[in-house]
N, C-alpha and C positions, 0 to 999 in steps of 0.2 A: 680626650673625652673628659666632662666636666664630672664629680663627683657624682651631682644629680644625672646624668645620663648613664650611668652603671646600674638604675633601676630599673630592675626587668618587670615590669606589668604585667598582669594576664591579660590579652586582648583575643573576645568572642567576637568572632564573625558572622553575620546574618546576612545571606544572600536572597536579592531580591529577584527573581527570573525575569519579570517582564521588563524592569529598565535597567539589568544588570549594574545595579547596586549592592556594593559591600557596604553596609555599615557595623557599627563598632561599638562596643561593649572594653570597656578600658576601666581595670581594678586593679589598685592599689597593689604593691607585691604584701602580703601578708597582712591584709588588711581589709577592708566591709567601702570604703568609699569608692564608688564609681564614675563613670560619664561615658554617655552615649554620644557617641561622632556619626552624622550624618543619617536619619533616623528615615523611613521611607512611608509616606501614606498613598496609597496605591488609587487608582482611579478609571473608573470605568468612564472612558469619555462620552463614548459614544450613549451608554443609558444616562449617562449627568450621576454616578453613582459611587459614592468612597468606600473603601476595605480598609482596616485599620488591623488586618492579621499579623504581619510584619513587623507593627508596633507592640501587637500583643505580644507577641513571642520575645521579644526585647523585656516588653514588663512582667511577665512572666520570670525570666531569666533572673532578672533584680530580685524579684521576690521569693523564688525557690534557692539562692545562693544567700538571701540575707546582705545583701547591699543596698549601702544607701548613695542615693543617685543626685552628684551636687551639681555635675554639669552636661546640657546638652547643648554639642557644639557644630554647627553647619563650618564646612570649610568652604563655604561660598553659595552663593543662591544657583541653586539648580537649575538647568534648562532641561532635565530628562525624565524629572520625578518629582513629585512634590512632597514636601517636610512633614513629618509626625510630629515637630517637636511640642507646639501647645496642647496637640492629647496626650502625650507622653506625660509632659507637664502637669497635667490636670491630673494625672492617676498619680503616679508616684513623684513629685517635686523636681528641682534643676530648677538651674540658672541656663538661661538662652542664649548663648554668646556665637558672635559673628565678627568678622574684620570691619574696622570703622569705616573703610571704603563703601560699603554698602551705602549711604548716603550719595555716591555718585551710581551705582544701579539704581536705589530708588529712582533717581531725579530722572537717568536718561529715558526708563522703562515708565515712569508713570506718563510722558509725554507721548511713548509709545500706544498705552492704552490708555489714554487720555482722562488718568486720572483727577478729581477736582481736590480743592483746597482740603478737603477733609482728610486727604491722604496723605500721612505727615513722611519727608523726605528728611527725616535727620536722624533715623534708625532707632525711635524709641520705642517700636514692636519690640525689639531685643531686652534685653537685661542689663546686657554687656556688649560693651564693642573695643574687640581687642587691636592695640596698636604694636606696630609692628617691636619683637625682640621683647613684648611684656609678658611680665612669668606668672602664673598662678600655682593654684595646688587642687592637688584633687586626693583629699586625705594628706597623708606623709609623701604622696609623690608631687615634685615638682616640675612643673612644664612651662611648656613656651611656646609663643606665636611667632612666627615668621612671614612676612607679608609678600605674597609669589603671585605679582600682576601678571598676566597674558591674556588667560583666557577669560579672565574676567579681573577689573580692576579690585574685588572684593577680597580677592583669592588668599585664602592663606593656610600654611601647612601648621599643624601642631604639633608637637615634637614631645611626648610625655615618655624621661626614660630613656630606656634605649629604642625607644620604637617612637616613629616621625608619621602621621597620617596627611598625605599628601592631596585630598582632595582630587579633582581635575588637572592638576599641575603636571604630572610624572602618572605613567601606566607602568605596567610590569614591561621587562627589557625587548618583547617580541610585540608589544603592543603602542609604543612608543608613548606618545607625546597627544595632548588633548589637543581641539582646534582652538584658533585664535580669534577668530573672524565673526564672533557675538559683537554688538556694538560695545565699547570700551576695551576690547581685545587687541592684542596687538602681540604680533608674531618674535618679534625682539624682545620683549620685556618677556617672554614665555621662555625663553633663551635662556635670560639675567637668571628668571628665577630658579628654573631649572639648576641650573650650577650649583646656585646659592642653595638648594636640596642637596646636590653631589660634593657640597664642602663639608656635611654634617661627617662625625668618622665612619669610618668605612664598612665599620661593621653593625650602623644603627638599622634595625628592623624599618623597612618601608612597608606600609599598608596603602593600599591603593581605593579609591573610590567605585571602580569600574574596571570591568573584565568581560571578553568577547571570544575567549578563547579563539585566539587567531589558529586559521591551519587545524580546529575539528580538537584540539586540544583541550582535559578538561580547564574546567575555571578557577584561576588562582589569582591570587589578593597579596601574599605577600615574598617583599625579594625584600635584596640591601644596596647601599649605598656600593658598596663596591662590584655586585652585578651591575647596576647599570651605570657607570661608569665606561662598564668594558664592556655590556653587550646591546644596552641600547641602542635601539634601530635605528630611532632620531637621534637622538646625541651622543650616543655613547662611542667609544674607539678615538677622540678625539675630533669629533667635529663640528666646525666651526659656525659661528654664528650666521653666518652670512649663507653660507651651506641651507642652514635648519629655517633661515626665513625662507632662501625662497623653495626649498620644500614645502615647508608649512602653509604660504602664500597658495603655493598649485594645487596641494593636498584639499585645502580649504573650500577651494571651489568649486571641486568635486562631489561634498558632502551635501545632501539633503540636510531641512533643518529638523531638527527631536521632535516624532511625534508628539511627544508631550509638551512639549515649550510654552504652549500659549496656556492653558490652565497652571504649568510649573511657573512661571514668573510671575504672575499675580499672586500665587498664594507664596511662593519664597519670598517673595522683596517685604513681604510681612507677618514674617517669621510664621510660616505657615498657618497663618490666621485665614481662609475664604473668605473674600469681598465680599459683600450683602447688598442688594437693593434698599431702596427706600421703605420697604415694609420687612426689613429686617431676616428678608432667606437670601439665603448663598447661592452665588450666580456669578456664572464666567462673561468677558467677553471677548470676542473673534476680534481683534482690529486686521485690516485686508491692508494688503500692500508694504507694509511697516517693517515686518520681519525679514524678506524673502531678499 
């Protein structure tokens, strides 16, 4: 373990119940700088109607503990919920940072909803676009990005500390592994990355995106590098790559797609900015057959 990963952070949990979402509240060990990982703007679809409670209580938190907020960081464009980051933004400051791959979501998804030239695919909604093994700081702690394709080519874990937040990539050890089968996914490269999570040492805090409490159990967010190692469902106990595709492949086909999907990837591929019509209100649309 590197010098810089012997920093223990405080990391605050907010659980989101309807798309069970953890997002993350991550401060400095003895120190006022923060960053929000993964931030939740909630959505009534069915009324066309947004809740932004989830973020308050995020900005709240920042503002009752006296922290100042320099980064908020998506670990990948959502398919299950949509992003708070630019009202997060707008009330208390951050930097917007995402994996540079996002310009290959933009491009496949704006074809999908058939976005026109106005719809820029080189990921300048963001701030920042981190490339894979680039370090920042958040205050006196210093972190890192590691780029973990499968379930989306954007995918990346950030590793602040001794605690790595893994996005969609890795679940807690009884919940196994994310799907694959989004367009740009791919069941092998979910494998690579994985590992490449299981190489960090053994004893780094994992924080997880997403929790389902399998088996009626309650809901939990965080294990380590060496639980799931040895007791992950998918990968862990030593199994092999070829094993976890074509599990992942059958599993895959199984799954219905995310209630939310079609309003979450218009408004994540643009750093959670809502689309606007031509007279400038916010408006989804349905594209048929594309997804499924």
């Amino acid at each position: 373990m590197t010098p810089e990963m012997t920093q223990h952070p405080v990391v605050t949990p907010f659980f989101d119940e309807r798309s069970n979402t953890i997002s993350y509240i991550v401060q400095e060990p003895g120190g006022s700088a923060c960053a929000i990982i993964d931030p939740v703007m909630d959505i009534d679809y069915a009324a066309g109607a947004l809740n932004f409670d989830g973020a308050n209580a995020m900005i709240d938190h920042v503002a009752s503990h006296d922290l100042t907020l320099e980064w908020i960081i998506e670990t990948h464009v959502h398919a299950d919920h949509l992003s708070a980051a630019p009202y997060i933004q707008e009330k208390i400051g951050g930097k917007i940072g995402i994996g540079e791959k996002i310009t290959e979501v933009q491009d496949t998804f704006g074809k999908v909803f058939n976005e026109g030239t106005e719809f820029q695919r080189d990921g300048s909604q963001f701030d920042a676009l981190f490339t894979d093994g680039q370090t920042y700081q958040v205050g006196a702690l210093t972190c890192f990005a590691l780029h973990t394709p499968g379930h989306t080519p954007a995918c990346m874990v950030h590793v602040m500390g001794d605690a790595a937040f893994t996005g969609d990539t890795l679940f807690m050890p009884d919940g196994g592994s994310a799907r694959a089968d989004f367009p740009g996914g791919d069941a092998g490269e979910l494998y690579d990355s994985i590992q490449r999570v299981l190489s960090l040492p053994d004893e780094t805090r994992l924080f997880i995106c997403h929790d389902y409490g399998p088996g009626g159990r309650a809901i939990a967010w965080e294990t380590t590098v060496a639980e799931e190692k040895q007791n992950n469902i998918h990968v862990g106990g030593g199994k092999t790559r070829e094993e976890f595709i074509a599990f992942r492949t059958e599993r895959d086909k199984q799954l219905k797609m995310p209630s939310l999907i079609i309003p979450s990837l218009q408004v994540n591929m643009r750093a959670g900015d809502v689309p606007k019509d031509d007279d400038g209100n916010m408006m989804l649309k349905v594209p048929l057959g594309k997804l499924a």
